[in-house]
FIVEX-635830 format. One record per residue: residue number from 0; residue in one letter; x, y, z of N, C-alpha, C in turn. Coordinates in steps of 0.2 Angstrom, whole numbers, plus 2048, in hexadecimal, padded with zeros to 3 digits. Layout:
! residues N
PT_kepa_lumlum_n_c1_n_c2_n_c3_ca_c1_ca_c2_ca_c3_c_c1_c_c2_c_c3
PT_NUM_A_X_Y_Z_X_Y_Z_X_Y_Z
...
! end
This chain:
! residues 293
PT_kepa_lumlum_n_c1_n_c2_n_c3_ca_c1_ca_c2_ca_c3_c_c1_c_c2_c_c3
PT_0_X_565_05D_BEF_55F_061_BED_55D_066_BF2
PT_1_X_559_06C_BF1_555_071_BF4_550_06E_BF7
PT_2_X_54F_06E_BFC_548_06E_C02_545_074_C05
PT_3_X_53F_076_C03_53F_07E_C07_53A_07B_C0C
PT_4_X_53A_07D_C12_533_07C_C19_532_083_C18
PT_5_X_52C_084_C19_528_08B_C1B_529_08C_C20
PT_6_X_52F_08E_C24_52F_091_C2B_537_096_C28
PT_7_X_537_09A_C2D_53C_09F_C2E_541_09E_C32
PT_8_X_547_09E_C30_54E_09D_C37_54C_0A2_C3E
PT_9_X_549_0A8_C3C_548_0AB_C41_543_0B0_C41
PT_10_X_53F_0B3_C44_539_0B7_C43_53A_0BE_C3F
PT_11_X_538_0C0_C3B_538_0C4_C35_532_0CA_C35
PT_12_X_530_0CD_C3A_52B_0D1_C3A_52D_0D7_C3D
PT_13_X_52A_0DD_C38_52B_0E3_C3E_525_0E4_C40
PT_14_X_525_0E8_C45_521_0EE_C4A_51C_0F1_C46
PT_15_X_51F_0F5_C41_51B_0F7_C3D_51D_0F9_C33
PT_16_X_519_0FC_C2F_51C_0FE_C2A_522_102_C29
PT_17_X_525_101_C24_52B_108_C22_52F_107_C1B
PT_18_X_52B_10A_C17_52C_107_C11_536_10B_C10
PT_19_X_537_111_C11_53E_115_C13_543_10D_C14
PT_20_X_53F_10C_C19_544_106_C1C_546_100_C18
PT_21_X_540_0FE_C18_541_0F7_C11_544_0FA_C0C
PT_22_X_545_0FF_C09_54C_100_C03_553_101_C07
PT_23_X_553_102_C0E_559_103_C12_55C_0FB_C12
PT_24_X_557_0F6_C14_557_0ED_C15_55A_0EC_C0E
PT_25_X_559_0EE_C06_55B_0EA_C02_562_0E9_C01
PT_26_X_565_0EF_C05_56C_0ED_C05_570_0E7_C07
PT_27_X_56E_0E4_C0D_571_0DF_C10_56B_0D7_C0E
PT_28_X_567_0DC_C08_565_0D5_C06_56A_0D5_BFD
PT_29_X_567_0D8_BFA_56B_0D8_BF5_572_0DB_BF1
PT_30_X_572_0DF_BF7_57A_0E1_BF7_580_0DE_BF6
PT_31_X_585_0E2_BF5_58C_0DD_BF5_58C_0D8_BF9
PT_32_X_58B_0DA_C00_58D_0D5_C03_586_0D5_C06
PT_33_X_583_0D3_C03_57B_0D2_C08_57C_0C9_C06
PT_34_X_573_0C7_C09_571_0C0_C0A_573_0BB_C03
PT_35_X_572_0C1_BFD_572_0BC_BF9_578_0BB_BF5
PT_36_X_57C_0BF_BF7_583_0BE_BF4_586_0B9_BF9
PT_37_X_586_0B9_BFF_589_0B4_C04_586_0AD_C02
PT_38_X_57F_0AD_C01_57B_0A6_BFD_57F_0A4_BF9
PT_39_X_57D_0A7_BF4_582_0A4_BED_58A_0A3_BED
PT_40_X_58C_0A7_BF2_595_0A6_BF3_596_09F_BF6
PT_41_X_593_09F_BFB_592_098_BFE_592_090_BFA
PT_42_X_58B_093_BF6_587_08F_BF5_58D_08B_BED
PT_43_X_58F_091_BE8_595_08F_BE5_59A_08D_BE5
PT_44_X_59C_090_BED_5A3_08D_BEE_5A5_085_BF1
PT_45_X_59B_085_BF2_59D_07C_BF5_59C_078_BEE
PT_46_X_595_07B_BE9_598_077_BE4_59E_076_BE0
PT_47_X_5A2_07B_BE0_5A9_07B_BDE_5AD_077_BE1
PT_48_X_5AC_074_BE7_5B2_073_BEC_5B3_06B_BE9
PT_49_X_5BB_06D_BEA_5BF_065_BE5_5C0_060_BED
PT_50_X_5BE_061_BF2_5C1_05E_BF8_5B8_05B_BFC
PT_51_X_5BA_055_BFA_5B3_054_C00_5B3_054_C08
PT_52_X_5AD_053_C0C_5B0_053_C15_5AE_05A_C15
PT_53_X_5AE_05B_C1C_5AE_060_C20_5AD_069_C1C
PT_54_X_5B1_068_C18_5B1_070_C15_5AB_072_C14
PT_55_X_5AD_06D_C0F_5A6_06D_C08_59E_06C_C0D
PT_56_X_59E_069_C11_597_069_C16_598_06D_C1A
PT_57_X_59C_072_C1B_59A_077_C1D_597_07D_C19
PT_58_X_59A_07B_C13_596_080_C0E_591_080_C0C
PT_59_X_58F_07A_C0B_589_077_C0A_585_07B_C10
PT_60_X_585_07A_C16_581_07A_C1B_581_085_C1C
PT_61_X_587_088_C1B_585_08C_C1C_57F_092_C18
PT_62_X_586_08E_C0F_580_092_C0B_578_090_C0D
PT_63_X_576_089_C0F_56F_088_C0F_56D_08E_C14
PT_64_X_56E_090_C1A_56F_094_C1D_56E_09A_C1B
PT_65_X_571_09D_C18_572_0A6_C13_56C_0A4_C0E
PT_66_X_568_0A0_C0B_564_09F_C08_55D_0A1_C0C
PT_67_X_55D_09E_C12_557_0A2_C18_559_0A5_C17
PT_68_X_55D_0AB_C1B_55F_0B0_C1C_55C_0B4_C15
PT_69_X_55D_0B4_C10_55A_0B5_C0B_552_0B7_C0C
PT_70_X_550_0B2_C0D_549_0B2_C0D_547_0B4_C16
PT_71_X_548_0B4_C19_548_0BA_C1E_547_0C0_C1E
PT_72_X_54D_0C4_C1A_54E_0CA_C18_548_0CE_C14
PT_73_X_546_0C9_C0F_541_0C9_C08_53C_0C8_C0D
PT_74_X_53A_0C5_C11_532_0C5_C13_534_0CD_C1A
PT_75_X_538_0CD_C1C_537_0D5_C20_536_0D9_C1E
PT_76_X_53B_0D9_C16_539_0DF_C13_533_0E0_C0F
PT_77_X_52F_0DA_C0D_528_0DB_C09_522_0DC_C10
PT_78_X_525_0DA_C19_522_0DD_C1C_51F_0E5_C1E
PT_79_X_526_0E8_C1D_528_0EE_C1F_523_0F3_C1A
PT_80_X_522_0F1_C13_51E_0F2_C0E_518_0F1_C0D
PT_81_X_516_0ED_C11_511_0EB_C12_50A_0EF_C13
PT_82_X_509_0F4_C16_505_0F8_C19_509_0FF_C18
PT_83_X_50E_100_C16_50F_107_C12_50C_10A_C0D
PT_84_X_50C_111_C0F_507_115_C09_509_115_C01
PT_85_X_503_113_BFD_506_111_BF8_50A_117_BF3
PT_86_X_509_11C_BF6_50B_123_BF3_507_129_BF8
PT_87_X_50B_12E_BF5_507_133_BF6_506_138_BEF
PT_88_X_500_13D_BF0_500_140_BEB_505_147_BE9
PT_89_X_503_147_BE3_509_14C_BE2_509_153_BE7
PT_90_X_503_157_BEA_503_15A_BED_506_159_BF2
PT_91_X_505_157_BF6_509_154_BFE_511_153_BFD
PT_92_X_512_151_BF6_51A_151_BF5_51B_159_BF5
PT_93_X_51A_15C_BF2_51B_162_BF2_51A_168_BF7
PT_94_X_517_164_BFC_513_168_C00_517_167_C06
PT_95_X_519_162_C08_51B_160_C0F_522_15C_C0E
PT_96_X_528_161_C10_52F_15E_C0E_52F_156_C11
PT_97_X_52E_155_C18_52D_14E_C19_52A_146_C15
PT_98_X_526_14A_C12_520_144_C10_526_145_C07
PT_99_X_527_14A_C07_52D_148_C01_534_145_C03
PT_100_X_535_146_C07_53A_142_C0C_53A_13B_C09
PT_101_X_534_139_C0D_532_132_C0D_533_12E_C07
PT_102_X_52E_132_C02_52C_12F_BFC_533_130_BF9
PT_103_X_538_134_BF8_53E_135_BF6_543_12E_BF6
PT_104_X_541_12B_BFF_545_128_C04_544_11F_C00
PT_105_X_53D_120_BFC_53D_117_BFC_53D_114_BF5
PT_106_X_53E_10F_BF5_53F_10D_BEE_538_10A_BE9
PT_107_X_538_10F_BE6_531_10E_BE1_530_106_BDF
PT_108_X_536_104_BDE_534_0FE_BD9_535_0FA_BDE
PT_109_X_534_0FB_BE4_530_0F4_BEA_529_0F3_BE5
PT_110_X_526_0FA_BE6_51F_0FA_BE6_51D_0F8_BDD
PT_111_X_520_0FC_BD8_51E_0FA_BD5_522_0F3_BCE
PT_112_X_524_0F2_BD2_52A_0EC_BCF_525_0E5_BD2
PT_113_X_52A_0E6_BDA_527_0E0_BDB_523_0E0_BE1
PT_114_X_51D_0E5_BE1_516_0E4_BE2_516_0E7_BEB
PT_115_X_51A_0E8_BED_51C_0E8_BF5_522_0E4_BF7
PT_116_X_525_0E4_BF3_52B_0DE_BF6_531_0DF_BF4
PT_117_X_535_0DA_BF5_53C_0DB_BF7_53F_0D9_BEE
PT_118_X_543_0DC_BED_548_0D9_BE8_54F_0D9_BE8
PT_119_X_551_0D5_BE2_559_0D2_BE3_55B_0D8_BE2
PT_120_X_55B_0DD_BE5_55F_0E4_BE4_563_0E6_BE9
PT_121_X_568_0EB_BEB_56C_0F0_BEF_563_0F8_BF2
PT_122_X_566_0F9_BF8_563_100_BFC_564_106_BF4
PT_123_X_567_104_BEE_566_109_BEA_564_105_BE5
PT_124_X_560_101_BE4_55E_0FD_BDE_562_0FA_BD9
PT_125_X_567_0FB_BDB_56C_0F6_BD4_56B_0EF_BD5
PT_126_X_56A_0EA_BD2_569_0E4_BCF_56F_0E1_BD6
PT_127_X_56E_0DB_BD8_572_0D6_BD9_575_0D4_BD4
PT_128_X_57B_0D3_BD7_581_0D0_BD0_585_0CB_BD3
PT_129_X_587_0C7_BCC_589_0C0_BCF_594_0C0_BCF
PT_130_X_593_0C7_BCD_59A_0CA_BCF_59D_0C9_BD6
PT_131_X_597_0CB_BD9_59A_0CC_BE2_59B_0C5_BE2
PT_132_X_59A_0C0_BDF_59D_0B6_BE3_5A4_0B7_BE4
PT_133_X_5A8_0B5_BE6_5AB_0B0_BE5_5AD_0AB_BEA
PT_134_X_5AE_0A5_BE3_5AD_09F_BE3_5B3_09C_BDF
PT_135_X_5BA_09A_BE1_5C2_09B_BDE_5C3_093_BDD
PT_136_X_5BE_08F_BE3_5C1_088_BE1_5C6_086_BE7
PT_137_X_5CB_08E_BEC_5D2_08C_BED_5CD_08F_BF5
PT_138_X_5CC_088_BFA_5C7_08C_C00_5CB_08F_C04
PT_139_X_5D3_090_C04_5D4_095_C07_5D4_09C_C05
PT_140_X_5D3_09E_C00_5D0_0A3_BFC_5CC_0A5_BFD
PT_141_X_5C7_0A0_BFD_5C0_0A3_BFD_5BE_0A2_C05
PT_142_X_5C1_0A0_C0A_5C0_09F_C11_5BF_0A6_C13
PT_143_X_5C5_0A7_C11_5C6_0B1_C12_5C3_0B3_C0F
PT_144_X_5BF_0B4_C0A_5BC_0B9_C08_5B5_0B9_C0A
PT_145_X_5B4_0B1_C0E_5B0_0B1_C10_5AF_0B5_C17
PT_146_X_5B3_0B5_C1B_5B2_0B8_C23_5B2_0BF_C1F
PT_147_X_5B6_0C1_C1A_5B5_0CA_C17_5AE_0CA_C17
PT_148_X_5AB_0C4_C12_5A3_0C8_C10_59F_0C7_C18
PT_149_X_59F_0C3_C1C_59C_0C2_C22_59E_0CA_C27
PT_150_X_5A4_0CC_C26_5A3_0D2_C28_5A1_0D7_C27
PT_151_X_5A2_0DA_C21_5A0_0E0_C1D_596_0DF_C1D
PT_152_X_596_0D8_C1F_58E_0D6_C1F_58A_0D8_C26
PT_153_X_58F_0D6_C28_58F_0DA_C2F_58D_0E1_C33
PT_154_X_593_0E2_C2E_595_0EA_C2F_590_0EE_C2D
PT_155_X_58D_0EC_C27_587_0EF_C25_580_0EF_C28
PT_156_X_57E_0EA_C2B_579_0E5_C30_578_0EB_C37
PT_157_X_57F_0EB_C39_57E_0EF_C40_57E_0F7_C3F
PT_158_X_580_0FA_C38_57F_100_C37_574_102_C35
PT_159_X_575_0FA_C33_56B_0FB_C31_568_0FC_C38
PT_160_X_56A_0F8_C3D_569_0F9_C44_568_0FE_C48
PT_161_X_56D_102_C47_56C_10A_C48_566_10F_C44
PT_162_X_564_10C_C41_560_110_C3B_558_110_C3C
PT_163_X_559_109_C42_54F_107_C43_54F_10B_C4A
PT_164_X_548_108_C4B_546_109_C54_542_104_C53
PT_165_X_540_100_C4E_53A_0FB_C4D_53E_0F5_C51
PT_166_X_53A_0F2_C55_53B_0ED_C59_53B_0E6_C56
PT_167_X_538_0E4_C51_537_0DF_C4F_53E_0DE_C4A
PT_168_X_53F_0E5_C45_544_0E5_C40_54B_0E5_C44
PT_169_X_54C_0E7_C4A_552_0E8_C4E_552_0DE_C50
PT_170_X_54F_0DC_C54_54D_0D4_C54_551_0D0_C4E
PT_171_X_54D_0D2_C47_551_0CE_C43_558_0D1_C42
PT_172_X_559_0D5_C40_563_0D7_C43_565_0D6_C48
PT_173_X_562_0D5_C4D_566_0D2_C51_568_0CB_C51
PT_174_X_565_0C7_C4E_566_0BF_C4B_569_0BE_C47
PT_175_X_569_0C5_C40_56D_0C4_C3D_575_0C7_C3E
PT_176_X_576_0CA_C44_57B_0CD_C47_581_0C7_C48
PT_177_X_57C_0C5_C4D_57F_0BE_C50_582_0B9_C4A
PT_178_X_57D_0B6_C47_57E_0B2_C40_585_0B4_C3D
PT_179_X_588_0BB_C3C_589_0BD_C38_591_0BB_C3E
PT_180_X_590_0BD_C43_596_0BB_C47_598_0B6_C48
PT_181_X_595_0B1_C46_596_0A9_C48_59A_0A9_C41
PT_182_X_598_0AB_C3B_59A_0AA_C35_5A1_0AC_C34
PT_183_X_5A2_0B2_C36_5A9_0B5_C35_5AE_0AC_C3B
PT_184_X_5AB_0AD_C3F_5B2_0AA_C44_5B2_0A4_C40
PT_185_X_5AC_0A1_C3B_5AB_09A_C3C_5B1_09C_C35
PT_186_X_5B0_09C_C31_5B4_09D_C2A_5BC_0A2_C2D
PT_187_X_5BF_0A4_C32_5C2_0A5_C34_5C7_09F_C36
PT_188_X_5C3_09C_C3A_5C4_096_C3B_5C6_08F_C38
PT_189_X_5C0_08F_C32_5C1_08B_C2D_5C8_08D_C2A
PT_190_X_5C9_094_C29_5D1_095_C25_5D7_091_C27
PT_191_X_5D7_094_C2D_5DD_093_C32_5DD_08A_C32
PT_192_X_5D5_085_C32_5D7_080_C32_5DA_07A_C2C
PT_193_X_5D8_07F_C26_5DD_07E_C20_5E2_07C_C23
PT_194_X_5E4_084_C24_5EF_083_C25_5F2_07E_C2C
PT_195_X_5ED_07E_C2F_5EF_079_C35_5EE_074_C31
PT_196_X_5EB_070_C2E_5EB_06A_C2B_5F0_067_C24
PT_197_X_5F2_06E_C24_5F6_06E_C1C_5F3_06C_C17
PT_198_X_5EB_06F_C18_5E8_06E_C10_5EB_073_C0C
PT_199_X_5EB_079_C0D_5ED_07E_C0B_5F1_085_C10
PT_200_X_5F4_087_C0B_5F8_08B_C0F_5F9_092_C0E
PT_201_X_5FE_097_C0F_5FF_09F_C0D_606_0A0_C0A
PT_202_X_606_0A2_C05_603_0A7_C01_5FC_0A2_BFC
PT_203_X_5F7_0A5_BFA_5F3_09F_BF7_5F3_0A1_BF2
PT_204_X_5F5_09D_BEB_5F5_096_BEB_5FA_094_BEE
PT_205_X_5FB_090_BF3_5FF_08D_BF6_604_088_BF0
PT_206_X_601_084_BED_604_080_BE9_607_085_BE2
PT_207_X_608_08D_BE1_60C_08B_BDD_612_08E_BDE
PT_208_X_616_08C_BDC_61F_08C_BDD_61F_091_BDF
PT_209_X_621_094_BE6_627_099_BE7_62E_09B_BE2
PT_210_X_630_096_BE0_636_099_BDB_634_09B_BD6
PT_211_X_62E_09E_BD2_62C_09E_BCC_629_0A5_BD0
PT_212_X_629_0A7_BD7_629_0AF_BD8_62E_0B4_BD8
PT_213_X_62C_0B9_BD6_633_0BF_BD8_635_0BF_BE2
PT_214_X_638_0B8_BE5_639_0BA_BEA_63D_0BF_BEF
PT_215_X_640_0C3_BEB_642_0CB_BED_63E_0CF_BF0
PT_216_X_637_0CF_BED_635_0D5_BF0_62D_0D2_BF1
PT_217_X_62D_0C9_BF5_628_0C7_BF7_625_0C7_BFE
PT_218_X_628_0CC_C03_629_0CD_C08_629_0D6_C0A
PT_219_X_62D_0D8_C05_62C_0DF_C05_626_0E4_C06
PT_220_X_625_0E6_C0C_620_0ED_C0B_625_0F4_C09
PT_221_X_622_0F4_C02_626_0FB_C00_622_101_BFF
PT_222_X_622_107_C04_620_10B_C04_61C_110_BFF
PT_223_X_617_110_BFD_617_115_BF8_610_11B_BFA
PT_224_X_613_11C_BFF_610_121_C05_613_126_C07
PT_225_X_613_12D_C07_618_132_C09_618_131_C12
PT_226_X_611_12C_C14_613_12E_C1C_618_127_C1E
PT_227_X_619_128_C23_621_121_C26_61B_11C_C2C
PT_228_X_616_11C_C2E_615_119_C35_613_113_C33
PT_229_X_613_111_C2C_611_10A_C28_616_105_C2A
PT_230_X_61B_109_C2B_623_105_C2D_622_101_C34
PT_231_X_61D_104_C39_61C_103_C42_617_0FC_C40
PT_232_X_614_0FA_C3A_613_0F3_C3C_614_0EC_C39
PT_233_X_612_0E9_C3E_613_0E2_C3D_615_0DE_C36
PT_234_X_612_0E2_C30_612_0E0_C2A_619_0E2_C27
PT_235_X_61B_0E7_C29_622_0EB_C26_62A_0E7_C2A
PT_236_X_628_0E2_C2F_62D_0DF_C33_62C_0D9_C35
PT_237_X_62F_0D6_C35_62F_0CF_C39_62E_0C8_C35
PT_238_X_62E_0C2_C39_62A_0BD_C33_622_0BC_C31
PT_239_X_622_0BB_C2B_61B_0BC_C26_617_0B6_C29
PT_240_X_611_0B5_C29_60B_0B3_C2D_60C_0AB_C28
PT_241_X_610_0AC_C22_610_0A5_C1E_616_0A2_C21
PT_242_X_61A_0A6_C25_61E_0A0_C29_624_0A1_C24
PT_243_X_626_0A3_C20_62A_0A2_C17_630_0A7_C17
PT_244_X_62E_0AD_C1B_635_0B2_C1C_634_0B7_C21
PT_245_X_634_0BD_C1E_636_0C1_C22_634_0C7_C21
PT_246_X_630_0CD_C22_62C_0D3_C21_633_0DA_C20
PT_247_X_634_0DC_C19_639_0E2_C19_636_0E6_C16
PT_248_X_636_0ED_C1B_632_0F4_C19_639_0F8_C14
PT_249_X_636_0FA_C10_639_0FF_C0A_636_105_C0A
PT_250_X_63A_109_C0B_638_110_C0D_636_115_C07
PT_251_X_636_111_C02_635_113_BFB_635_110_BF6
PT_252_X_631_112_BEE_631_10D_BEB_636_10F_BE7
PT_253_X_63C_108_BE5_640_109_BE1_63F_10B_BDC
PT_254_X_646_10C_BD6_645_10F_BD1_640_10B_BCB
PT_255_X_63C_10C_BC7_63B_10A_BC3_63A_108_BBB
PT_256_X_637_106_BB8_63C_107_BAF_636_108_BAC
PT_257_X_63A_10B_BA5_638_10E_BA1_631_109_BA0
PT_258_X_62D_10F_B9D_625_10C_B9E_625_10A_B94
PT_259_X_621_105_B92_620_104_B8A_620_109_B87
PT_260_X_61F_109_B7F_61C_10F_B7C_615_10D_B7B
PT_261_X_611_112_B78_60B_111_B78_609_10B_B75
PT_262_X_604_108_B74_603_104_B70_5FF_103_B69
PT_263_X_601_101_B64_5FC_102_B5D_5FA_0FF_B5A
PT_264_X_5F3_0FF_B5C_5ED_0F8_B5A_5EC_0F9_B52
PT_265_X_5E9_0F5_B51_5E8_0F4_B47_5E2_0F9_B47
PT_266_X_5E4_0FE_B41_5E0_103_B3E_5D8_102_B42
PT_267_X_5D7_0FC_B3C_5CF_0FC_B3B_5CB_0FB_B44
PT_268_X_5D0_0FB_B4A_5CB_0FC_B51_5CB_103_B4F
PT_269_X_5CE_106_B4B_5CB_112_B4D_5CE_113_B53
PT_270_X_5D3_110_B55_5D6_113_B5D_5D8_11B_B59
PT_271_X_5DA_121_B5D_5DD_127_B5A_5E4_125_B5D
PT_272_X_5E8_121_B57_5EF_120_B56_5F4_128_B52
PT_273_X_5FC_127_B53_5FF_12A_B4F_5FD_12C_B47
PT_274_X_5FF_131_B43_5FE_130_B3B_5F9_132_B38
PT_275_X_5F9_135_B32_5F3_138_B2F_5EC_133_B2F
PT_276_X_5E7_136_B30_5E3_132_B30_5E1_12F_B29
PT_277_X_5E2_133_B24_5E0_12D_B1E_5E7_126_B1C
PT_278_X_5ED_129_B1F_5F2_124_B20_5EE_11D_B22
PT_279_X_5EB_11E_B28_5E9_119_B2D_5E3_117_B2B
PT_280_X_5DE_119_B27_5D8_117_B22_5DB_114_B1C
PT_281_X_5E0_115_B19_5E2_110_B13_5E6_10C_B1A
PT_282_X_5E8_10A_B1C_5EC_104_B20_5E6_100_B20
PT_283_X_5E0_101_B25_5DC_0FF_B26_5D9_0FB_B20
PT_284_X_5D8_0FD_B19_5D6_0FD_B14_5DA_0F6_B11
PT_285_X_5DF_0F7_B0F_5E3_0F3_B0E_5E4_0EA_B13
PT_286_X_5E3_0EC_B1A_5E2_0E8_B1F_5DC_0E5_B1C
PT_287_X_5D7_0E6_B1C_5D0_0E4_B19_5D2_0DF_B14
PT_288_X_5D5_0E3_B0D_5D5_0E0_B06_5D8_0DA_B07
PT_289_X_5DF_0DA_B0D_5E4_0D5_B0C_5DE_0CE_B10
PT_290_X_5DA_0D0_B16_5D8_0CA_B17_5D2_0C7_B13
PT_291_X_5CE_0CD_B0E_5C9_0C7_B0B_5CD_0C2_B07
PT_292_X_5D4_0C5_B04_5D7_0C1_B00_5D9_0BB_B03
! end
């Protein structure tokens, strides 16, 4: 079960207003890789998990985790809003490129959605989607995707950082800087302790048959690049990081074969197929009659 205490992982206030800003903030709250997709990635990856022990409490404990984080984000940005102007008039927009600047720069439906506050949206108002999880069941899979989201969350985090001078809002990026750095090495970490335990291994799925792949060209980087310098690394040469073979660069892509013809769906979807068009409306027709009968 859920427990929520009324405290904060970390202090959550800025310096002063800036409503511009708090639509800049929704990004890494409700963005691809913002707080609440890392929540819910976590948080369904542990319910998912077929393996008890260690993993699974890890998951358990982080996503609890990215769930503050969540609400950290949400209360700085219903701060930042706080004491901003509720508008300005149409004059002053017209009147003063700056003050059109601003009002340009923030997201209306802070104010009039949710009242001054934060929503499960992106810096451009699209909706949180539950597209960005994944949640595969297979944790060496999702290990990695998870240091990916931990970084791009990052990445984005220290670009916000750049963007203030407010001392309080820089404070909470710096925690979640940190956070965000612990996370990458920890799920880096957790990966690699798969395969040293032989829970799972590379290529993933581990468990299904290598002979049931086209091993000929499971190893192969085949060029399909007019430049050559893709040959100078490590992935075009040597043995593969799964331990299994050996890395051959192909300087081109082989010949390859003839492509199908088109394809031709049944009359009644109206795709524009070959043939007179009343040809294809009696088919149609006919189709129809054969199946009431």
């Amino acid at each position: 079960m859920f427990f929520h205490r009324q405290e904060l992982q970390h202090q959550a206030k800025p310096d002063k207003p800036d409503a511009v800003y708090a639509r800049k903030l929704q990004e890494v709250l409700g963005g691809q890789y913002g707080e609440i997709t890392v929540a819910m990635q976590y948080g369904f990856q542990s319910w998912n998990t077929h393996l008890p022990g260690k993993y699974r409490d890890l998951l358990f404990g982080i996503g609890a985790e990215e769930f503050g984080h969540v609400e950290m984000l949400a209360t700085m940005i219903a701060q930042l809003l706080e004491k901003a102007p509720v508008g300005a008039v149409e004059g002053a927009v017209q009147d003063d490129p700056t003050v059109a600047a601003v009002v340009g720069g923030t997201d209306p439906q802070q104010a009039i959605v949710a009242g001054a506050g934060a929503r499960p949206v992106d810096s451009n108002g699209n909706p949180w989607s539950a597209g960005y999880v994944t949640a595969s069941g297979n944790l060496l899979a999702d290990f990695t995707a998870n240091a990916n989201a931990e970084m791009q969350g990052r990445l984005q985090v220290a670009r916000l950082y750049h963007m203030t001078d407010d001392p309080g809002v820089r404070d909470l990026l710096s925690f979640l800087l940190a956070r965000d750095t612990m996370h990458q090495n920890q799920w880096i970490a957790a990966a690699q302790e798969l395969r040293d335990e032989g829970v799972e291994e590379l290529p993933v799925p581990s468990t299904f048959p290598l002979g049931k792949e086209d091993r000929d060209v499971a190893y192969q980087y085949i060029n399909f690049s007019d430049g050559e310098q893709a040959s100078q690394g490590s992935w075009a040469s040597g043995p593969t990081p799964d331990g299994k073979g050996e890395f051959e660069y192909v300087a081109e892509p082989p010949a390859g074969v003839p492509m199908p013809p088109p394809t031709k769906p049944d009359e009644r979807l109206h795709g524009t197929a070959p043939g007179p068009t009343g040809l294809k409306k009696a088919a149609g027709t006919v189709k129809d009659a054969l199946h009431k009968g």
